[in-house]
C-alpha positions in Angstrom: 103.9 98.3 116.1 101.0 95.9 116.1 100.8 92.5 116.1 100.2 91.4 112.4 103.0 94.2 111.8 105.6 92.4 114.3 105.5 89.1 113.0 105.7 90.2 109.4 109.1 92.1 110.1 110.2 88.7 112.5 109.3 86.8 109.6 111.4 89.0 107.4 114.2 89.2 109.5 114.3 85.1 110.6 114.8 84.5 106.5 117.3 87.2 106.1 119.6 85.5 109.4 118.4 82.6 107.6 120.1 83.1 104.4 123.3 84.8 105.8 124.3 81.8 108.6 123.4 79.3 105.6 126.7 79.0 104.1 128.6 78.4 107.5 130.5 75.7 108.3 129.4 73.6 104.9 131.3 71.5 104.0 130.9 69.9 100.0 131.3 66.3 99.9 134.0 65.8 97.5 136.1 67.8 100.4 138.6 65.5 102.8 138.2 62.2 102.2 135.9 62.0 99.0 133.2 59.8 99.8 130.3 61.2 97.7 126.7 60.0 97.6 125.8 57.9 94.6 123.3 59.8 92.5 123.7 63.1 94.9 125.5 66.6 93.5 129.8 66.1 94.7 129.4 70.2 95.9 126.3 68.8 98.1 126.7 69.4 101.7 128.0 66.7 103.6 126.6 67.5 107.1 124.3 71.3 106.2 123.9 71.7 110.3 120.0 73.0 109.5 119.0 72.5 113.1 122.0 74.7 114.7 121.2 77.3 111.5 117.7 77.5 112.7 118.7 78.0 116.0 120.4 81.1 115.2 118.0 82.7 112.9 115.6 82.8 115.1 118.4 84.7 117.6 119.1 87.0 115.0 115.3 87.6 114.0 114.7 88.0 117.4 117.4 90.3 117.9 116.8 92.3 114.6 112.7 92.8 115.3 113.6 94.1 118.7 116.0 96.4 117.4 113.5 98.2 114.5 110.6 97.7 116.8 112.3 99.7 119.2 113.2 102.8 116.7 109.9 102.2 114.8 107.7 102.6 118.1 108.8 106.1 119.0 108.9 107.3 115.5 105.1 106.4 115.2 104.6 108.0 118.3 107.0 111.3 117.7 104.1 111.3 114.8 
């Protein structure tokens, strides 16, 4: 796999981890004790943990690109 060809699949997979860990752990603001935002959604998030998220979609893009790298590679060169 080239270059241009590995960071388009990494890119791919870092939004896909991305999009699947979003919805962990969040928490809407009318949950517990109530105290919502004036002017903000009640279903917003109270504390969306974006850094941690980040965190582990790049683990899992990292994780995923290795992974079809590593069957993609031989297959080219099976070819």
């Amino acid at each position: 796999m080239d270059p241009v060809g590995f960071i388009v699949v990494f890119v791919i997979c870092w939004w896909l981890c991305f999009f699947c860990v979003l919805p962990i752990g969040v928490q809407g603001q009318f949950e517990n004790d109530g105290q919502i935002v004036e002017g903000s959604e009640e279903g917003a998030p109270k504390e969306p943990m974006l850094r941690k998220k980040v965190i582990w979609a790049s683990i899992g893009g990292v994780v995923l690109t290795l992974i079809a790298h590593f069957i993609v590679v031989p297959w080219l060169a099976s070819q």
